[in-house]
C-alpha positions in Angstrom: -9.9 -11.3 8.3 -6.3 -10.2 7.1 -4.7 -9.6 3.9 -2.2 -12.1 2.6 1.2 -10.5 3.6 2.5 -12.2 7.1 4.4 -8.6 7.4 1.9 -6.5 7.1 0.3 -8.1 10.5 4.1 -7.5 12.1 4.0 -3.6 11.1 4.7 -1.5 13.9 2.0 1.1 13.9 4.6 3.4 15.4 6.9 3.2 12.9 4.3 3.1 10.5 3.6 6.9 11.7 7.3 7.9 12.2 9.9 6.3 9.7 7.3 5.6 7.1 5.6 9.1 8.2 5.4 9.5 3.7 3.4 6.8 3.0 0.4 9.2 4.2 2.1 12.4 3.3 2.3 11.2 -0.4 -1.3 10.7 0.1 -2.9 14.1 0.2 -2.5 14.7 -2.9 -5.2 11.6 -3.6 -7.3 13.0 -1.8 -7.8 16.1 -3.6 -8.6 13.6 -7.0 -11.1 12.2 -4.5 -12.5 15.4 -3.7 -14.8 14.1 -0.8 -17.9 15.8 -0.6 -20.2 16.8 2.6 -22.7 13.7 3.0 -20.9 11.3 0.6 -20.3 8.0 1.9 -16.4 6.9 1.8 -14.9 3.7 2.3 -11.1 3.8 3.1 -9.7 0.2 1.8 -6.2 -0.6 3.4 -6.1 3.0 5.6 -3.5 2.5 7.8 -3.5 4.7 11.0 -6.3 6.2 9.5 -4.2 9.6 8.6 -5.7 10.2 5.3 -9.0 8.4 6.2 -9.4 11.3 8.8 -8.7 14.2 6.2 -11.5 12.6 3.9 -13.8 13.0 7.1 -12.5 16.5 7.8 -14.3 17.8 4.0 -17.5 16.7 5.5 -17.8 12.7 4.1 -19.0 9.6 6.4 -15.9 7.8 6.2 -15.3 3.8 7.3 -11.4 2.6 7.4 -10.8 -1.1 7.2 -7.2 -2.4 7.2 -5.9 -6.1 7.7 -3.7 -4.9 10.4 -5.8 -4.5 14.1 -2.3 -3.1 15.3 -3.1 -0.2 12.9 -7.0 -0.2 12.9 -6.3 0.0 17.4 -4.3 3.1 16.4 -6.5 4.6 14.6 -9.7 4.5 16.6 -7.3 5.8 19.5 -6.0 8.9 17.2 -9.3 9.8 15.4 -12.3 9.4 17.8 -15.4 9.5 16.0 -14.4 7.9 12.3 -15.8 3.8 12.4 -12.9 1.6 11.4 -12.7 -1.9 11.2 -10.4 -4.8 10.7 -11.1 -6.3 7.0 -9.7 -7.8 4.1 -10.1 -6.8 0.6 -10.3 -9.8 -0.8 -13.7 -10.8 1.1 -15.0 -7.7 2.7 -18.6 -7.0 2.3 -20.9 -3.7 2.8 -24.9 -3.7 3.8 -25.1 -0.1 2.3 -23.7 1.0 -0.8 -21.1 3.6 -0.8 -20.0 6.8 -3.4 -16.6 6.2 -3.1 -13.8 3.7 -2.0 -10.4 4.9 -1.7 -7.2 3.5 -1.8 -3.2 4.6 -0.7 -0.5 2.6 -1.1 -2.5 -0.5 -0.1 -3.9 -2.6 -3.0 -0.2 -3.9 -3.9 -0.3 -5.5 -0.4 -3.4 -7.7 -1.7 -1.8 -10.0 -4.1 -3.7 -13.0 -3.9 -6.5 -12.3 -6.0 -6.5 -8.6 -7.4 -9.4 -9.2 -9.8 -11.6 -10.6 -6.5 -10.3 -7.4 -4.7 -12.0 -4.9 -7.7 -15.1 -6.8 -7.6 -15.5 -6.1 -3.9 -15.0 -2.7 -4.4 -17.7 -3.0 -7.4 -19.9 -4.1 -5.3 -19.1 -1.7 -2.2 -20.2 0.7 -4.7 -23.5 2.3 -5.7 -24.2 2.8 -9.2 -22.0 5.4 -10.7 -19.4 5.6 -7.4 -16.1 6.0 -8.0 -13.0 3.8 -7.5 -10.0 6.2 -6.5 -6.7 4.8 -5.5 -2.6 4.9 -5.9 -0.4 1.8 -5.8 2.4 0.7 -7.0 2.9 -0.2 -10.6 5.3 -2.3 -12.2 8.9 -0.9 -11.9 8.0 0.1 -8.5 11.2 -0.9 -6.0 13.2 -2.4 -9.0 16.4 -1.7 -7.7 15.7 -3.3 -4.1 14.0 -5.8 -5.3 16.9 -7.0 -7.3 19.4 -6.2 -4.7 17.6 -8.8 -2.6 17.1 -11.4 -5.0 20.9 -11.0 -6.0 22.1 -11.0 -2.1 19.7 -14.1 -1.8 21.4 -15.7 -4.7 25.1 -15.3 -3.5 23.6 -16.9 0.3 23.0 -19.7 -1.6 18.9 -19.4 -0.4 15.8 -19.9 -2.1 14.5 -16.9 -4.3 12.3 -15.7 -1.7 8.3 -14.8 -2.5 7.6 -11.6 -3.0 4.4 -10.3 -1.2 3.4 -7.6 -3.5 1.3 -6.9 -7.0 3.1 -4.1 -8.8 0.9 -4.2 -12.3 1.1 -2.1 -15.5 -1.3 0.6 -16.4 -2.5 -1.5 -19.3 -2.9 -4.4 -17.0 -4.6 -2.8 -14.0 -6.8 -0.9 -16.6 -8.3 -4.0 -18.2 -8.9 -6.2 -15.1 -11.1 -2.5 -13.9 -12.9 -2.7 -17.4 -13.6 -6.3 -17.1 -15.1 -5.8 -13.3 -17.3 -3.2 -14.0 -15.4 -0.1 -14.2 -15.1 2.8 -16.4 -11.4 4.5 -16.0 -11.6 7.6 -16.2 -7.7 8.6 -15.1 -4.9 6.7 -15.3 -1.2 7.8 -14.6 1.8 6.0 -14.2 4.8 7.4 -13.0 8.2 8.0 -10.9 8.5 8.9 -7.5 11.9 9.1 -6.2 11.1 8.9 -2.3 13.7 10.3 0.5 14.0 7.3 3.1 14.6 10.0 5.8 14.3 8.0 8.8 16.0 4.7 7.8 19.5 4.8 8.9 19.8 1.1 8.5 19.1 2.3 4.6 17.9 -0.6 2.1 18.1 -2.8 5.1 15.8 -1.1 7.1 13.3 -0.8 4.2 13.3 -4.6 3.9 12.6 -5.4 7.5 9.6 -3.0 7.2 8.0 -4.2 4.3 9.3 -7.2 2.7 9.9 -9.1 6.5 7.8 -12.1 5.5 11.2 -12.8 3.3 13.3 -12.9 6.0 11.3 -15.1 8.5 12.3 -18.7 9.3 16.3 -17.7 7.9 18.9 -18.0 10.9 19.2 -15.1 12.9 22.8 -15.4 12.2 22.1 -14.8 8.5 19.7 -11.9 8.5 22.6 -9.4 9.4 25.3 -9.6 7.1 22.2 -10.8 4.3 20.8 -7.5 4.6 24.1 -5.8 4.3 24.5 -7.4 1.3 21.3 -6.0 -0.1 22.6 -2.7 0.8 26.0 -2.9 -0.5 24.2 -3.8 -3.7 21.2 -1.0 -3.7 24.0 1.6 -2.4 25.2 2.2 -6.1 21.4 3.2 -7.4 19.4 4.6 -4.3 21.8 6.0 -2.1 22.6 10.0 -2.5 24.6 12.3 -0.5 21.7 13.6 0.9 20.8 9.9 2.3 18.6 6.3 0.8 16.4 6.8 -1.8 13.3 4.1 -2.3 12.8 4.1 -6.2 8.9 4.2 -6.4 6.9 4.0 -9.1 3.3 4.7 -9.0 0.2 3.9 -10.5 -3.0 6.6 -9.9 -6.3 6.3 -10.8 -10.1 7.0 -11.2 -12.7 4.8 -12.5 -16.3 5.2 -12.0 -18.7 1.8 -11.7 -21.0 1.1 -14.5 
């Protein structure tokens, strides 16, 4: 099973950990609206190295990871002996017990091909009255690389490439919950401004890690100065004194199944 996204199988786990180190660290503070309790049953969707998965554990919950990439599911049942994770998909996983809660961090953007398939799942990975907690992005989330790519790809003279990611808006993502099942009960939407601390390559190296599907099958020749296109172009909005920004913009919620 694997999500949709031909990079996210090509992630280094390492890297994952290291460059990308915030992806987790951004987490925690979703899993305080999660609030885990001892004995609740908690389903991790898209977890990663299991970082976060292994703080839900550490408030006393029963905790299964799943995540489409076994590069990062192998490194998380090497760092956190005695959480259960799995290699899965959200767009056909399936459950024999119910769970209280499934929780998601920056993971449900990656599964593009059928969101609405992807809630329903979760609905049904739920018992009665569980709750659905998760951040993503939202739409407006990496506007400025996104168009410094398309516009780099544009002067190459090479096909708009496809974009692997669902970035909704709150009144979107809201109604497709409502109309699987859900009752939201928080929704927020907002800016996060996020240090690329560890990407000296800047833009460029924020592209090979998670848009590399779009640069797959070009000539190797081309990838180089492409990218440093897409750099010179982002430079203007997301780069500071201080270093590369990534201009993030979020999308956190709670909903509880009916």
């Amino acid at each position: 099973m694997r999500y949709d996204t031909p990079s996210l199988e090509r992630w280094s786990s390492r890297a994952y950990d290291g460059s990308f180190g915030y992806v987790s660290t951004q987490g925690a503070p979703l899993v305080d609206l999660l609030d885990p309790r001892p004995g609740e049953r908690v389903l991790d969707l898209g977890c990663g190295t299991g970082v976060l998965t292994a703080q839900i554990a550490a408030r006393g919950a029963e905790v299964l990871g799943i995540d489409g990439s076994p590069a990062m599911i192998e490194k998380a049942l090497a760092q956190h002996p005695g959480i259960d994770f799995i290699v899965g998909d959200g767009h056909d996983f399936t459950v024999v017990q119910g769970y209280d809660a499934v929780f998601s961090n920056a993971a449900l953007h990656w599964m593009s091909r059928d969101p609405a398939t992807v809630i329903a799942n979760v609905r049904e990975a739920l018992v009665p009255g569980g709750r659905f907690v998760a951040e993503m992005g939202g739409a407006g989330n990496c506007a400025e690389l996104t168009a410094a790519m398309l516009t780099a790809w544009r002067e190459y003279g090479l096909r708009e490439p496809d974009l692997p990611w669902y970035f909704p808006t709150p009144a979107e993502y809201a109604r497709r919950l409502e109309q699987e099942g859900f009752v939201v009960r928080l929704l927020e939407y907002f800016d996060r401004p996020t240090p690329l601390d560890e990407c000296p390559g800047g833009a460029a190296d924020w592209v090979r890690m998670f848009a590399s599907s779009v640069i797959e099958g070009l000539p190797p020749e081309v990838v180089a100065p492409l990218l440093g296109r897409v750099n010179e172009l982002a430079a203007p909005a997301l780069r500071r004194e201080t270093g590369w920004m990534a201009d993030y913009v979020r999308l956190r919620f709670a909903a509880v199944r009916r």
